[in-house]
N, C-alpha and C positions, 0 to 999 in steps of 0.2 A: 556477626555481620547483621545489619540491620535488613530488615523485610524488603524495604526498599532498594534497599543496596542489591539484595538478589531479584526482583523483580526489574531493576535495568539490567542485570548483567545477560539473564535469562533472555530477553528481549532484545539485547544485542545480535541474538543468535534466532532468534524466530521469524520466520515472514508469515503470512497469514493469505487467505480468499477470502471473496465475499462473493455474494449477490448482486446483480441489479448492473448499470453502467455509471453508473454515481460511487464515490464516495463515502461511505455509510459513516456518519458522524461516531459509531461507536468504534470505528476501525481507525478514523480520523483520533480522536481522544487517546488510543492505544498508543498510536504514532507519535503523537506529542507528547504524551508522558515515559516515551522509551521502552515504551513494556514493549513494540513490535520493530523491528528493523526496515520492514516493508513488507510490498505485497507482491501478489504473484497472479499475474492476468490469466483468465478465463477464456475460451471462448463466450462465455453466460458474459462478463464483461465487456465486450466488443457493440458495437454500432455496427450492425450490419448497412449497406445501400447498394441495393442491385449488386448483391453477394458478395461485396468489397466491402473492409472494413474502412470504417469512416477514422480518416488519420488525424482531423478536426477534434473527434469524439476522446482518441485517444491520446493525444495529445495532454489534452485540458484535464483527462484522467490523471493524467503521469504527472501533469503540475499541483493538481490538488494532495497527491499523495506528497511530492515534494515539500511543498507549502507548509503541509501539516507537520514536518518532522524541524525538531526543534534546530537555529540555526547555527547554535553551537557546537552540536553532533555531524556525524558524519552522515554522508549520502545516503537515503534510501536505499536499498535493493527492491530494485524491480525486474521479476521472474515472469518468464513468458511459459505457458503450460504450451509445450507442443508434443500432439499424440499424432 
């Protein structure tokens, strides 16, 4: 089986975090090429506004992660970290 071949299948099965309330182009690139399934939200990822998370902020999160995944493939997974 070719590298590639196992680099989608693996990625089938992987969701990832990041930093920041953006996007990160290099999480974005993973998505597109399959290597990641999705991601899985932070509180570090949240827009806080007078201690309410801004639904605006995450929204447009949720659609970039969407966007980025290619549209042949299936849905993103998107995981919410709750402690």
């Amino acid at each position: 089986m070719a590298t590639h071949d196992l680099q989608r299948l693996a990625g089938a099965v992987l969701v990832g975090g990041f930093d920041g309330t953006a996007l990160p182009d290099e999480v974005r690139a993973r998505l597109a090429a399959g290597h990641l399934a999705g991601v899985i939200v932070f509180r570090r990822n949240l827009v806080l506004r007078d201690g309410a998370v801004d639904l605006d902020a995450l929204c447009a999160l949720t659609r970039a992660v969407a966007d980025a995944t290619p549209s042949a493939g299936l849905r993103p997974v998107l995981a919410i970290d709750q402690e």
